[in-house]
C-alpha positions in Angstrom: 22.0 -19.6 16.7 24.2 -22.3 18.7 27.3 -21.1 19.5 28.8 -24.2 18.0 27.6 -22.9 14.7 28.4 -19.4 15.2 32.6 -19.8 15.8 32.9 -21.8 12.1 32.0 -18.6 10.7 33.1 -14.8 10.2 31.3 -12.6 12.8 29.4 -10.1 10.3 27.9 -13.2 8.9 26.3 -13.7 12.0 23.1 -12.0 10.8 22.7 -14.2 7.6 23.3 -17.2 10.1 20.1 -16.3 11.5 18.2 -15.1 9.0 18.9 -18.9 7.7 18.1 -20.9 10.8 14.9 -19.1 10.6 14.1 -20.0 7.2 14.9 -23.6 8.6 12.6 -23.2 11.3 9.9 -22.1 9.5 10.1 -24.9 7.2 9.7 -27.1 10.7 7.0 -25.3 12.1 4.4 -24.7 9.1 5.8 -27.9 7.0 6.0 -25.7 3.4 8.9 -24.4 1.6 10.6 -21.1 1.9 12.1 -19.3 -0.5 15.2 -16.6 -0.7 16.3 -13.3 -2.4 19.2 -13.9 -4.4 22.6 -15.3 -2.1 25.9 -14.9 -3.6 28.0 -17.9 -3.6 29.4 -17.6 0.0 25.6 -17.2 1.1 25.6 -20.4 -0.8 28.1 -22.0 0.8 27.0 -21.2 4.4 23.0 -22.1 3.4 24.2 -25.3 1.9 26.4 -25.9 5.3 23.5 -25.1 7.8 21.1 -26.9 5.7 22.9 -29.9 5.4 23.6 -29.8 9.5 19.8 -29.2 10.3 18.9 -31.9 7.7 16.6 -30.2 5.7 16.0 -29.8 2.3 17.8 -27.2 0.6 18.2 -26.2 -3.9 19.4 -23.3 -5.6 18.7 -22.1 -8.6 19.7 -18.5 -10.5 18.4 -19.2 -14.4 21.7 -20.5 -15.6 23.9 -23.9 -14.8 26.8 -21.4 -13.7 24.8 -18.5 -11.7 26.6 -16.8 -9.3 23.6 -15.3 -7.6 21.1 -18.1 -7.0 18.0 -18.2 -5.1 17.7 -20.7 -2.3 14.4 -23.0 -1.5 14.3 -24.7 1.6 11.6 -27.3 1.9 10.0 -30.5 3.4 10.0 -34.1 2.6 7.1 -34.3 1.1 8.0 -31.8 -1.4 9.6 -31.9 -4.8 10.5 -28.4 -6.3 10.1 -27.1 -9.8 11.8 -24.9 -11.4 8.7 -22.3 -11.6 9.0 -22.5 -7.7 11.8 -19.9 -8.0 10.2 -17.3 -9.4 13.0 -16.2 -11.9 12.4 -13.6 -14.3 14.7 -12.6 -17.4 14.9 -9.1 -18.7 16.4 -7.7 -21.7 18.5 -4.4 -22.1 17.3 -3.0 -25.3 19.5 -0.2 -26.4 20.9 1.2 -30.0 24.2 -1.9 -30.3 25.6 -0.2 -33.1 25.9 3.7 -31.5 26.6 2.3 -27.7 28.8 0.2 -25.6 26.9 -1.1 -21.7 28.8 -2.0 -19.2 28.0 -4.2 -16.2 28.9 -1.5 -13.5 26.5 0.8 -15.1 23.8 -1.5 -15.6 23.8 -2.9 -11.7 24.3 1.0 -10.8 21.0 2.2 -12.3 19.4 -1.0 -11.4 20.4 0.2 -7.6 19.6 3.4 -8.2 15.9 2.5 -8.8 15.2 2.1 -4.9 15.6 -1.7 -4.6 18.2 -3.9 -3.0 21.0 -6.1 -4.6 19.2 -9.5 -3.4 16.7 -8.8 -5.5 19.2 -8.9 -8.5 20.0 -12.2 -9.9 22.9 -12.4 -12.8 24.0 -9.9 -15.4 24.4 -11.5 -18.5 26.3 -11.0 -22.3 27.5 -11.7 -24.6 29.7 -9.2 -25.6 26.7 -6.9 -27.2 23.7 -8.5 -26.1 22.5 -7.9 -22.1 20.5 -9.2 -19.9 19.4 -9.1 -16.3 17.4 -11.5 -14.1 15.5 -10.9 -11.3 12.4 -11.8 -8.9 9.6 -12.4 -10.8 7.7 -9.9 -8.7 9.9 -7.3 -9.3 9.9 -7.4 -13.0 7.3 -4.9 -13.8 8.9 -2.2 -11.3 12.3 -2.2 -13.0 10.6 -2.6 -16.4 9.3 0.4 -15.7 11.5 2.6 -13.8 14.6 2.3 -16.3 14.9 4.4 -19.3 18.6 4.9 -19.5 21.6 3.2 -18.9 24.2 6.3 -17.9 23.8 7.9 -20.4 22.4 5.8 -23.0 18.6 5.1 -24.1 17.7 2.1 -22.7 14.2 0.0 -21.6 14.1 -3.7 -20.1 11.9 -6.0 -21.9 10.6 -9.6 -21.3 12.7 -11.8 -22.8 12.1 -15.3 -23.5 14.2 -17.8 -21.2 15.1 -20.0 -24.6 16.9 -16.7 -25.9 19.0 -16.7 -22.8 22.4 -15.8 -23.2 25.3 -17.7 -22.9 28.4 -15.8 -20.9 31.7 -15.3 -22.9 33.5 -15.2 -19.9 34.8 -18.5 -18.6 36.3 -18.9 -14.6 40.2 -20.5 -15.4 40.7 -22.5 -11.7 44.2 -22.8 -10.6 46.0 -24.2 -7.9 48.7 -21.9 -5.2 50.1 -22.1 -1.8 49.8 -18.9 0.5 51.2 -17.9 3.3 47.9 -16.4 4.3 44.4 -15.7 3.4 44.5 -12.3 3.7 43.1 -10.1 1.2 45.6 -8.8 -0.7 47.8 -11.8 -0.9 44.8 -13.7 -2.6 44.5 -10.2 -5.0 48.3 -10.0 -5.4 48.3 -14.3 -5.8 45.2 -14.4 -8.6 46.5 -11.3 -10.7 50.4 -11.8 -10.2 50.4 -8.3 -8.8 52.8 -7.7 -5.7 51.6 -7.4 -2.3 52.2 -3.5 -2.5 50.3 -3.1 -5.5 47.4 -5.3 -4.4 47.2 -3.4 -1.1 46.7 0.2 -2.7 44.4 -1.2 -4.6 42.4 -2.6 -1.7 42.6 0.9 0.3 41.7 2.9 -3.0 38.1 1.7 -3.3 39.0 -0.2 -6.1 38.0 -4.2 -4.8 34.4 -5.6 -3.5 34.3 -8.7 -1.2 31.0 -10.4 -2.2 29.7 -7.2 -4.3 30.2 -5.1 -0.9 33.5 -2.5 -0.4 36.4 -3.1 1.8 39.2 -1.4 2.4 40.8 -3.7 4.8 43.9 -5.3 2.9 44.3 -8.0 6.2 41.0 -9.2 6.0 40.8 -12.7 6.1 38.9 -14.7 3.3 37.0 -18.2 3.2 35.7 -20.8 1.2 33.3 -19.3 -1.9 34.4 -15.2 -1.2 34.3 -13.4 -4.2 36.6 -10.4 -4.5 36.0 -8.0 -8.0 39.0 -6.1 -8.7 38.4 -3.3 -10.7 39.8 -3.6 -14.5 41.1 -6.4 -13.3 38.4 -9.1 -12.9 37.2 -11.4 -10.2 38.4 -14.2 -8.2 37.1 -17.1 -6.4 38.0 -18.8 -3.1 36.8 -22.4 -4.3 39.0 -24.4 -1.7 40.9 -24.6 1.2 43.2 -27.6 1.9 45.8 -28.1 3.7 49.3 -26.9 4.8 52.7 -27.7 2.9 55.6 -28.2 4.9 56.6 -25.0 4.9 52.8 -24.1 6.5 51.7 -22.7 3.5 48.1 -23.0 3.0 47.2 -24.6 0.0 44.7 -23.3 -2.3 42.2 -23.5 -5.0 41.4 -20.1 -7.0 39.0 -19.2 -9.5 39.9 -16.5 -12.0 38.2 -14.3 -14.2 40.3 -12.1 -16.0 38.5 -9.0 -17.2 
């Protein structure tokens, strides 16, 4: 990839950079779509970003007007996609309601634990009682049949209609804020009103996620459509970046969803 591209991006993401301008290629050369595992929304932004720069052809899609984890389908002029093209599955967690809570930690943990990867994950959805997952249609009948509990809970996936999908209760609350940096834990400590301190020993106890994968590094710098999950905490979105106040604080657009 052009080193032009490269240096508006984190190093680490240099494999997904890529892995993208190969998708793009391939579109080129055999004049068909492609289509992704599951991105999360800063594999989102970056697709959307090199797309957009190549000109080519790029939708997502994840089952649900607000998914996080979408699939991505690069393709050609010629072609208008479908929403069938994205082979997107939805599974339902059947379990006994009344005698049982889930939760979404231990329903992605024995998803994981069946062998596959988290791309091949799309959403995990409920209500509050009802759950359900969606995935690659081709994986459907594997996880159908590997899970049979949920921790410790009785528990089988099941087809479920994509009318009967469910609507999340939780709703992202967007609010503006002026940092003095992007680091880490002054975004934690900014989005939960926690001190720096307190949002740091979080971060080194193994208690946050940057884009579903563990850190530990409080000074790590974030960037547009990051995702850090704070444990009984909730979640929080990078949606913007603008710029400086005249104090050179960087001003900000967060995403929160409280837990």
């Amino acid at each position: 990839m052009d080193e032009n591209v490269l240096q508006h991006f984190r190093p680490d993401e240099a494999p997904l950079i890529d892995a993208i301008g190969g998708w793009i290629q391939q579109v080129q050369d055999e004049y068909r779509p492609v289509l992704t595992h599951f991105l999360n929304p800063r594999q989102v932004y970056i697709a959307s970003t090199l797309a957009r720069r190549a000109d080519m052809h790029v939708r997502f899609n994840g089952g649900h007007e607000h998914a996080e984890m979408q699939r991505a389908l690069f393709y050609p002029d010629y072609y208008e996609p479908e929403p069938k093209d994205f082979e997107l599955t939805v599974l339902r967690v059947d379990y006994p309601v009344k005698f049982a809570n889930l939760h979404h930690s231990q329903i992605l943990g024995t998803l994981l634990g069946s062998g596959i990867e988290r791309e091949i994950l799309g959403d995990i959805l409920t209500d509050g009682l009802s759950w359900q997952v969606i995935t690659e249609s081709s994986m459907a009948d594997y996880l159908m049949g590997q899970v049979d509990h949920i921790g410790r809970v009785k528990s089988r996936l099941q087809p479920e209609s994509w009318n009967n999908l469910l609507v999340p209760m939780n709703e992202w609350e967007t609010e503006g804020a002026t940092l003095s940096s992007l680091r880490l834990d002054n975004i934690v400590g900014t989005g939960f009103h926690l001190s720096r301190h307190r949002a740091k020993e979080l971060i080194e106890g193994g208690k946050v996620r940057l884009n579903w994968a563990e850190t530990i590094k409080p000074d790590f710098e974030l960037d547009v459509a990051d995702i850090v999950s704070v444990r009984g905490f909730g979640r929080i979105r990078l949606d913007e970046v603008g710029g400086r106040t005249k104090k050179e604080k960087i001003r900000v657009t967060l995403a929160v969803l409280q837990k």
